[in-house]
C-alpha positions as a Markdown table, in Angstrom:
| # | Residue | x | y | z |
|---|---|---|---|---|
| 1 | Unk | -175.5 | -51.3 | 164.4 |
| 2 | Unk | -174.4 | -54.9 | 164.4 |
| 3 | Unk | -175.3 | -57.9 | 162.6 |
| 4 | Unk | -175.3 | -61.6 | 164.0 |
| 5 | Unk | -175.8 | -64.4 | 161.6 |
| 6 | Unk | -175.7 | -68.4 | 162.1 |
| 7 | Unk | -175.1 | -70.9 | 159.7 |
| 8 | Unk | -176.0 | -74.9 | 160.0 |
| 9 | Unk | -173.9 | -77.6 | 158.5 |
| 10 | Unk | -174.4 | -81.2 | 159.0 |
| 11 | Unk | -173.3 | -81.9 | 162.8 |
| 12 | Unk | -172.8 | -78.4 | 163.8 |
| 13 | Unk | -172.9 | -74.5 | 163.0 |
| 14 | Unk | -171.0 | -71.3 | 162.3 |
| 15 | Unk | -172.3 | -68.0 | 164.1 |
| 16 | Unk | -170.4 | -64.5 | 164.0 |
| 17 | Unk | -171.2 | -60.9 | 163.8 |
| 18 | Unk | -170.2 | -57.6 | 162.4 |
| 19 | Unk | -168.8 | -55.3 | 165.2 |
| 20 | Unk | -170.2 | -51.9 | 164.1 |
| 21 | Unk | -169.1 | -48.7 | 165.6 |
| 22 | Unk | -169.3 | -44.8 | 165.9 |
| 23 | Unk | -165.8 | -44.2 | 166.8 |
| 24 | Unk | -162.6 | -45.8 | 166.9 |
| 25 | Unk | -162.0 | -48.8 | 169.8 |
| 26 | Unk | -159.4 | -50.7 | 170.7 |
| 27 | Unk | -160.4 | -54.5 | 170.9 |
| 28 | Unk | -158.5 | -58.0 | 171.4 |
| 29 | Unk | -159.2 | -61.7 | 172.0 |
| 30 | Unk | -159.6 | -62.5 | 176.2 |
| 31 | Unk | -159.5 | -65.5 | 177.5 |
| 32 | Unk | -161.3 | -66.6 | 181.0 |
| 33 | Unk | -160.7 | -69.3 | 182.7 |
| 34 | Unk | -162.6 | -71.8 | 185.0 |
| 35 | Unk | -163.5 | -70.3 | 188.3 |
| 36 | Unk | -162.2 | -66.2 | 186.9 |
| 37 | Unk | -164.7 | -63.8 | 188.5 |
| 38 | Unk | -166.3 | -63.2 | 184.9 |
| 39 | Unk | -168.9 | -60.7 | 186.2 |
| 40 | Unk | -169.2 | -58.4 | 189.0 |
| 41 | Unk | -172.4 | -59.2 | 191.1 |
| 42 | Unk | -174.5 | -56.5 | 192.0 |
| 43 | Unk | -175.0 | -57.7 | 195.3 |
| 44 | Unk | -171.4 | -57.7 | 195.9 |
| 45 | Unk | -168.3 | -59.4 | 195.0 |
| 46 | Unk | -168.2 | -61.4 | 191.9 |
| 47 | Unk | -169.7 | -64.3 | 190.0 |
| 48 | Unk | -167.2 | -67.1 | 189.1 |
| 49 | Unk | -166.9 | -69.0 | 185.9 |
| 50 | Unk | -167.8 | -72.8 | 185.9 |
| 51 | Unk | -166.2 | -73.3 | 182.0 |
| 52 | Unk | -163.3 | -71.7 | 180.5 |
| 53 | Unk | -164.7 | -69.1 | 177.6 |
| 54 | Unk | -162.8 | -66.8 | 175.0 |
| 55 | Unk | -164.3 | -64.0 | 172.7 |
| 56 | Unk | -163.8 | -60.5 | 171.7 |
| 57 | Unk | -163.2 | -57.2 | 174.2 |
| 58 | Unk | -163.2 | -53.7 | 174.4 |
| 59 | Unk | -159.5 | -52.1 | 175.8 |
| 60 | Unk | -158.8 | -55.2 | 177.3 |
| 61 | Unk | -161.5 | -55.4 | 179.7 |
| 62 | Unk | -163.6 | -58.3 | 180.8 |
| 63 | Unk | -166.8 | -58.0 | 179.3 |
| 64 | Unk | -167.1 | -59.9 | 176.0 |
| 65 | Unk | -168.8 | -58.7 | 173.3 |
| 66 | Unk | -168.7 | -62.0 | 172.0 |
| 67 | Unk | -167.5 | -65.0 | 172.4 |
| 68 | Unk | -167.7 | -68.8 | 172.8 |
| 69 | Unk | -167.1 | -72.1 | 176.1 |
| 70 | Unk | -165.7 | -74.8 | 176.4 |
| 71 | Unk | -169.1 | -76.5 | 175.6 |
| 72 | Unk | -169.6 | -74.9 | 172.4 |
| 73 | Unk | -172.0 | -72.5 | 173.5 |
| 74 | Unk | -171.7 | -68.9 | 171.4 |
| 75 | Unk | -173.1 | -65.6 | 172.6 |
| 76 | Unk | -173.2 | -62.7 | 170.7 |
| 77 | Unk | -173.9 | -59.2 | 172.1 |
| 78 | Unk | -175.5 | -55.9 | 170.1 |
| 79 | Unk | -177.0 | -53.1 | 170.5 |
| 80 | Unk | -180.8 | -53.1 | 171.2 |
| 81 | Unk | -182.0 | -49.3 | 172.2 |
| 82 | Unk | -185.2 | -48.3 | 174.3 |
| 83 | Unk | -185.4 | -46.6 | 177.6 |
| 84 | Unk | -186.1 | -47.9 | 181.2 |
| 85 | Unk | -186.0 | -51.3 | 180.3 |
| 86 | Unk | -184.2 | -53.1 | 183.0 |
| 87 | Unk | -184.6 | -52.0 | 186.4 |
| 88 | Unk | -183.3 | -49.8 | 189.0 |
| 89 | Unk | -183.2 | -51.6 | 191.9 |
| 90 | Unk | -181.1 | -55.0 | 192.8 |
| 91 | Unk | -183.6 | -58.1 | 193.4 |
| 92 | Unk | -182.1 | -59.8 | 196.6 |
| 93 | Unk | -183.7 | -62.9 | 195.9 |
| 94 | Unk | -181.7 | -63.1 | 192.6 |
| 95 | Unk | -178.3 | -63.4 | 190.9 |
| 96 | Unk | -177.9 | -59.8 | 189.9 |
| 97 | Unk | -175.8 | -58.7 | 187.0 |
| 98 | Unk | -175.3 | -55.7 | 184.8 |
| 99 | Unk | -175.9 | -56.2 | 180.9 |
| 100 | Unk | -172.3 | -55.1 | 180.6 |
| 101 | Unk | -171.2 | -58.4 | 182.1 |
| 102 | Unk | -174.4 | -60.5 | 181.3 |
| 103 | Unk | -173.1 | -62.8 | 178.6 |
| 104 | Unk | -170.2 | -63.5 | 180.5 |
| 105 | Unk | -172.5 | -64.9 | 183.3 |
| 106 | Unk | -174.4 | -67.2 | 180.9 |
| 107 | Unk | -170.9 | -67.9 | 179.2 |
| 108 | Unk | -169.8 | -68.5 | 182.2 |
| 109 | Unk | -172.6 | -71.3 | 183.9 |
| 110 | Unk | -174.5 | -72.3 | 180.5 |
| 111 | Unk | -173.7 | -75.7 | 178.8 |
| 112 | Unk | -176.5 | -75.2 | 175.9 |
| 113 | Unk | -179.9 | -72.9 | 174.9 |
| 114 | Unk | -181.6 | -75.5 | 177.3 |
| 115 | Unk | -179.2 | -74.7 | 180.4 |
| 116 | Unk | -179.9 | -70.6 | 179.4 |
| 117 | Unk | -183.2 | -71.1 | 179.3 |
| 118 | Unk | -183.4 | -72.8 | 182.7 |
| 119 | Unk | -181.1 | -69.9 | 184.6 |
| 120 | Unk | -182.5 | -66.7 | 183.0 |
| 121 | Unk | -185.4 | -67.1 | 185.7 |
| 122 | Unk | -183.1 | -66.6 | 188.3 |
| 123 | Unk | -180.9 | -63.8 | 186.6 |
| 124 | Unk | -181.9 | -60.3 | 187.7 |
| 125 | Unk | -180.4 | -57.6 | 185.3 |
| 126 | Unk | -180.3 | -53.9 | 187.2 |
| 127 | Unk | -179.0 | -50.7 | 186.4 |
| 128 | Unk | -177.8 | -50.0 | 190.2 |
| 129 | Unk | -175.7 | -52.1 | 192.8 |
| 130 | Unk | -177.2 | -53.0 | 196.1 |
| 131 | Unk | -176.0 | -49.8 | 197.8 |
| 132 | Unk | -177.9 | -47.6 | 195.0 |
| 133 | Unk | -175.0 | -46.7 | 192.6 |
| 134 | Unk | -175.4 | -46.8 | 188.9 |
| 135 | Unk | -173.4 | -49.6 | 187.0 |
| 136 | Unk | -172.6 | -49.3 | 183.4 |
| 137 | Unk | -175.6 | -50.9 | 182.0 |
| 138 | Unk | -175.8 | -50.5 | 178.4 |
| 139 | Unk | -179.0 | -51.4 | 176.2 |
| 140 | Unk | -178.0 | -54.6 | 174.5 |
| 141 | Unk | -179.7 | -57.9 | 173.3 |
| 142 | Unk | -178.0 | -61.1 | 172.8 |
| 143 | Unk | -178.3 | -64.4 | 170.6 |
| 144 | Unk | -177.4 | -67.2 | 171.9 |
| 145 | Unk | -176.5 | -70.8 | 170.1 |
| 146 | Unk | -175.5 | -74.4 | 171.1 |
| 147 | Unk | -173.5 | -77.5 | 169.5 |
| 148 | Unk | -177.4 | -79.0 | 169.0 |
| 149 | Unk | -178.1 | -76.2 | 166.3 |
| 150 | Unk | -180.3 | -74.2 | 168.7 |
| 151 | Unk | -181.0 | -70.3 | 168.8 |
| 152 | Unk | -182.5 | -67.9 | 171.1 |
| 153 | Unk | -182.7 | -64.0 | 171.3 |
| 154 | Unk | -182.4 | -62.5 | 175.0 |
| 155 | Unk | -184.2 | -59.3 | 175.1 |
| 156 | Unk | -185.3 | -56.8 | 177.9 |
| 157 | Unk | -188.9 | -55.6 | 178.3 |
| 158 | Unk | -190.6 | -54.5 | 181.1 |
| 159 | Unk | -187.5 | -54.7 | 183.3 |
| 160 | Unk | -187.2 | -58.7 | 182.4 |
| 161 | Unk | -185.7 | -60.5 | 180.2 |
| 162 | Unk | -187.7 | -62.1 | 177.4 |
| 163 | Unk | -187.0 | -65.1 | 175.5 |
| 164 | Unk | -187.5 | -65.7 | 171.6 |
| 165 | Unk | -186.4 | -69.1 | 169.8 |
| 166 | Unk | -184.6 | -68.3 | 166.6 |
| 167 | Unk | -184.9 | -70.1 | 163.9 |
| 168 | Unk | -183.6 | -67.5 | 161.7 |
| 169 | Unk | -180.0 | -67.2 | 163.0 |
| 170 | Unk | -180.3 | -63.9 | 162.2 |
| 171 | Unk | -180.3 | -60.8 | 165.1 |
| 172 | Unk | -179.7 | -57.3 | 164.0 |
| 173 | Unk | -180.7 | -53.8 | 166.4 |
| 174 | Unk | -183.9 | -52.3 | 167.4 |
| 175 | Unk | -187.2 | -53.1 | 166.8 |
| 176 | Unk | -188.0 | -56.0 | 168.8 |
| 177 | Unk | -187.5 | -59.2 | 167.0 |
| 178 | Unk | -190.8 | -60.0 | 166.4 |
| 179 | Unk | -191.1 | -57.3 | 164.6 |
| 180 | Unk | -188.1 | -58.5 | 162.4 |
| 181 | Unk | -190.2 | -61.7 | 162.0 |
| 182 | Unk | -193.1 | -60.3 | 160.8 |
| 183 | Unk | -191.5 | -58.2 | 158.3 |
| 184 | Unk | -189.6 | -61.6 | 157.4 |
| 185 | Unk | -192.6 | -63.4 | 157.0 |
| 186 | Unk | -194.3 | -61.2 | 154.9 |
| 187 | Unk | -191.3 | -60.2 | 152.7 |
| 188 | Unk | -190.4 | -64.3 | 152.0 |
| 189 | Unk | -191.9 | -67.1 | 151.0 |
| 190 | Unk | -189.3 | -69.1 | 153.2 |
| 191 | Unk | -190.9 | -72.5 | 151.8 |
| 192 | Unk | -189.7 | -71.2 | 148.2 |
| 193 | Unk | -187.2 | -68.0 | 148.9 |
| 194 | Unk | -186.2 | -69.1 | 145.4 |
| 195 | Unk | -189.6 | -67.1 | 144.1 |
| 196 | Unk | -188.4 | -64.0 | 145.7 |
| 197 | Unk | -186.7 | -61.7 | 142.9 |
| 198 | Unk | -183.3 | -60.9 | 145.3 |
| 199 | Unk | -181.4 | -58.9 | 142.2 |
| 200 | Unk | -184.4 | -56.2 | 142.3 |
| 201 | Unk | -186.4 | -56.5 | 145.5 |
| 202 | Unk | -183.6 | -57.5 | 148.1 |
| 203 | Unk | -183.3 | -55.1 | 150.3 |
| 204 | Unk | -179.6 | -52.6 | 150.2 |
| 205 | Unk | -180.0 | -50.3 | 153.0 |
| 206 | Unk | -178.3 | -50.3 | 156.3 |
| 207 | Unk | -181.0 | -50.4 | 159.0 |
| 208 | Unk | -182.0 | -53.0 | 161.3 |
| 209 | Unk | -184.6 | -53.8 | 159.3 |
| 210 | Unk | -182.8 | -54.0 | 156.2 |
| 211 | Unk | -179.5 | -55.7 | 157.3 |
| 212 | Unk | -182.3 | -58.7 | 159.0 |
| 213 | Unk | -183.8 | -59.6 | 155.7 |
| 214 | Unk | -180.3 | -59.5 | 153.7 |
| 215 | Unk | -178.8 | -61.4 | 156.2 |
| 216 | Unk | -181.3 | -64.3 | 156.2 |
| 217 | Unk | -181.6 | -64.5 | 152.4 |
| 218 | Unk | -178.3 | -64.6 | 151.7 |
| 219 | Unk | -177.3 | -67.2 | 155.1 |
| 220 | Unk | -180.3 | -69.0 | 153.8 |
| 221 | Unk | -179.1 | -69.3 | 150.3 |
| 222 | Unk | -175.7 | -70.1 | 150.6 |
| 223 | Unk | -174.7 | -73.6 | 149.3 |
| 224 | Unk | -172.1 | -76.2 | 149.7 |
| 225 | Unk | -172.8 | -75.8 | 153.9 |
| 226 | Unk | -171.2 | -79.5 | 154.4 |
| 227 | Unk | -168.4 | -78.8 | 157.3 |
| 228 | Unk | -167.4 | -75.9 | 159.2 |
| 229 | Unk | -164.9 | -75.1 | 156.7 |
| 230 | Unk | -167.3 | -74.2 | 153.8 |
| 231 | Unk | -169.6 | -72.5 | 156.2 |
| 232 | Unk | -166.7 | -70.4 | 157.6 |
| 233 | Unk | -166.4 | -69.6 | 154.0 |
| 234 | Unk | -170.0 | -68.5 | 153.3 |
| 235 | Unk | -170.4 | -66.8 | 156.4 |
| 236 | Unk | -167.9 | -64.1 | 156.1 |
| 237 | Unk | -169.1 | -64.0 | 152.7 |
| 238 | Unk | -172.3 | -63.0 | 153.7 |
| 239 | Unk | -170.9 | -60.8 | 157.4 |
| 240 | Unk | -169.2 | -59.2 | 154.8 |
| 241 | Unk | -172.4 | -58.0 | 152.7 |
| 242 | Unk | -173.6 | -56.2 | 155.8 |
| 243 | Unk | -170.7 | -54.4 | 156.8 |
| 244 | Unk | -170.5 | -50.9 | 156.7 |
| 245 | Unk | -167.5 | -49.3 | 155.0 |
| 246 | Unk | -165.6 | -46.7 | 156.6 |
| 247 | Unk | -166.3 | -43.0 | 155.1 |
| 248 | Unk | -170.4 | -43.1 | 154.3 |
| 249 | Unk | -172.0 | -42.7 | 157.5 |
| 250 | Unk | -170.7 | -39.9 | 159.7 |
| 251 | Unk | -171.1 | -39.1 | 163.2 |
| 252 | Unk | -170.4 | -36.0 | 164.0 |
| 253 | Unk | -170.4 | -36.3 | 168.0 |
| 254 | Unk | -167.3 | -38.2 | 167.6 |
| 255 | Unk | -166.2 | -36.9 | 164.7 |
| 256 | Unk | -165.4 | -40.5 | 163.0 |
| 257 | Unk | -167.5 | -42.6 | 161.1 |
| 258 | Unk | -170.1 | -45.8 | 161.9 |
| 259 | Unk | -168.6 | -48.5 | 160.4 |
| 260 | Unk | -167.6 | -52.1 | 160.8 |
| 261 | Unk | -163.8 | -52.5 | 162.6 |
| 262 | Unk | -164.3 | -56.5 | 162.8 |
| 263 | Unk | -165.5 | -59.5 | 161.7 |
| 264 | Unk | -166.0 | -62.7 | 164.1 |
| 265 | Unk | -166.9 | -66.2 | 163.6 |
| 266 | Unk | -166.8 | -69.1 | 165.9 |
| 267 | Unk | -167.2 | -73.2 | 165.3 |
| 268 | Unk | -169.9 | -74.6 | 167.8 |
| 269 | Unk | -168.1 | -78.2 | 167.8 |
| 270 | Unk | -164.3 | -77.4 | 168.0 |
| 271 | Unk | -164.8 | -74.4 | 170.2 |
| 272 | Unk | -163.1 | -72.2 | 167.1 |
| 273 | Unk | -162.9 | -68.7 | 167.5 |
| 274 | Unk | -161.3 | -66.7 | 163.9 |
| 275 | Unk | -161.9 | -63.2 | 163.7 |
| 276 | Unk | -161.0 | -60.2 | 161.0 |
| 277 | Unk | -160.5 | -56.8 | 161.4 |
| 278 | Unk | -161.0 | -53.8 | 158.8 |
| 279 | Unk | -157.2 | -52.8 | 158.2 |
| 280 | Unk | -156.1 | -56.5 | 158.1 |
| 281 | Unk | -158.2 | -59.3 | 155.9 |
| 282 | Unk | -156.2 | -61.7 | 157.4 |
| 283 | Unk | -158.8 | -64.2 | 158.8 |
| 284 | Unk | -157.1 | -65.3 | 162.1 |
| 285 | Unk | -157.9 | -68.8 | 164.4 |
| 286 | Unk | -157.7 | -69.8 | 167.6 |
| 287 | Unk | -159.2 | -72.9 | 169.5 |
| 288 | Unk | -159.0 | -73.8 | 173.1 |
| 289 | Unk | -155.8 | -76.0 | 172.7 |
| 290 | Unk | -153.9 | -72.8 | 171.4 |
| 291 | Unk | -154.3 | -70.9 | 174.7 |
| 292 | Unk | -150.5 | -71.5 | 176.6 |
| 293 | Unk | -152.0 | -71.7 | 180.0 |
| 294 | Unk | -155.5 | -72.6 | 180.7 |
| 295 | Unk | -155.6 | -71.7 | 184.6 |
| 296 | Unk | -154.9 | -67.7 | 184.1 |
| 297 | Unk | -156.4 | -64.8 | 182.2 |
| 298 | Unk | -154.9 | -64.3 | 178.6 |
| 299 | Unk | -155.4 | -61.5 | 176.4 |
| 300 | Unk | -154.5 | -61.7 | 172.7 |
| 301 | Unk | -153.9 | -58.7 | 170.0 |
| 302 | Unk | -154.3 | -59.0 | 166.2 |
| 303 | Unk | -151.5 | -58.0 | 164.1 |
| 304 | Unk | -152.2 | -54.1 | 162.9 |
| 305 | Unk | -152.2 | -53.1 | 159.6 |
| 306 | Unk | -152.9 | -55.2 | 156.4 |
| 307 | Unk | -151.5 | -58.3 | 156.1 |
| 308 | Unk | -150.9 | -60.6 | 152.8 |
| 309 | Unk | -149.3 | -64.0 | 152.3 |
| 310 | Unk | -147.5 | -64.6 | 149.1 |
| 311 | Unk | -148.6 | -67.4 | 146.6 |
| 312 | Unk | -145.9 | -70.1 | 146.3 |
């Protein structure tokens, strides 16, 4: 599952995402900082930050699911499915990185969509280290977005990586995204969306497919986008109308239910990360200038349970 969904205002842009999930994880803010080995490199060792980043992780744990730099670029990661699609085998001529830690490399040494595009070239993504043993290398695409507005979704084919501008804002799960854009194009008129009958026709479900087209309508059609704080507001507003609630799709292998267990957000020009989870509505913030010491590793847990502030 897993929806991403970007937002322009004038200036800048909101992006965030729906965290879905089959069973229960824990999950916190990390922060890395310049120069923190942010992924392990397949050839040995680590790769090593060149800009501070902070996001959203599993247990603690390094990899960000996603997350945002000191430049303003944000990188979201889901879930894409398929089978032999990156390779077995290290490429010595390469950096080589597993998709667990892949968006903590481009985090990591990407500025802007520009500087991505420029590095994926030399970015080999394998399912073993150099010495033959398997990595965790889950199936997962990414979007990517910059302070200049721009979007890209990073997908794996072939054992590569292949490249997709965005001009949607919109990534969900499996099929490929043009596949998504097809089906977009032939469901809108996206020079007049306001022709398309949204109370009948829009589409309710829960599938990839689905959760695309509601997403972009409703981002699309939001109004009152004019600074990061209304488009904050619209955004969660529409994360929200793709999340799944807890109880109506069970999976019986963990015995727990799909659902949604956050909501994140970030601010491409102030670097703002806010994030809110299932039990709390709470929306919390953090930006760059909050973190107490920028030279080490920081995590960062969200109040548990639900949270209210009283009117005065």
């Amino acid at each position: 599952m897993c929806t991403g969904i970007k937002i322009n205002y004038p200036g800048g842009h909101v992006a965030g995402r729906t965290m879905d999930l089959e069973a229960p994880v824990d999950y916190n803010i990390l922060y890395l900082p310049k120069g923190y080995p942010v992924a392990e490199n397949l050839l040995g060792g680590f790769h090593h930050s060149q800009y501070k980043m902070f996001g959203v992780g599993f247990r603690n744990m390094d990899p960000l699911k996603d997350g945002v730099n000191e430049h303003g670029l944000i990188g979201i990661t889901n879930d894409f499915g398929g089978f032999g699609l990156y390779d077995n085998q290290v490429d010595k001529k390469k950096n080589n990185v597993s998709a667990f830690y892949f968006m903590n490399y481009i985090l990591g040494n990407c500025r802007n969509v520009d500087e991505v595009l420029a590095i994926l070239p030399t970015v080999h993504i394998s399912s073993h280290d150099m010495n033959g043993n398997k990595v965790i290398t889950p199936i997962f695409h990414f979007m990517f977005s910059d302070s200049q507005q721009n979007c890209i979704v990073v997908e794996p084919e072939k054992k590569k990586l292949k490249v997709y501008q965005n001009p949607y804002g919109v990534m969900t799960n499996a099929p490929k995204f043009p596949s998504h854009q097809k089906l977009l194009q032939t469901t809108f008129n996206q020079e007049n969306l306001n022709q398309f009958n949204a109370a009948k026709d829009l589409p309710g479900g829960y599938d990839p497919k689905s959760r695309f087209l509601k997403a972009y309508y409703l981002a699309q059609q939001t109004l009152d986008n004019h600074d990061s704080q209304s488009a904050f507001g619209n955004l969660y507003r529409v994360l929200s109308s793709v999340a799944l609630p807890k109880g109506f799709i069970p999976n019986k292998k963990y015995h727990s239910y799909t659902h949604t267990v956050y909501l994140s957000a970030y601010d491409s020009p102030s670097r703002r990360l806010t994030i809110q989870s299932a039990q709390n509505q709470m929306v919390y913030s953090i930006v760059f200038d909050d973190i107490e010491d920028l030279n080490r590793r920081q995590a960062i847990f969200l109040p548990a349970g639900f949270t209210y502030q009283t009117l005065k």
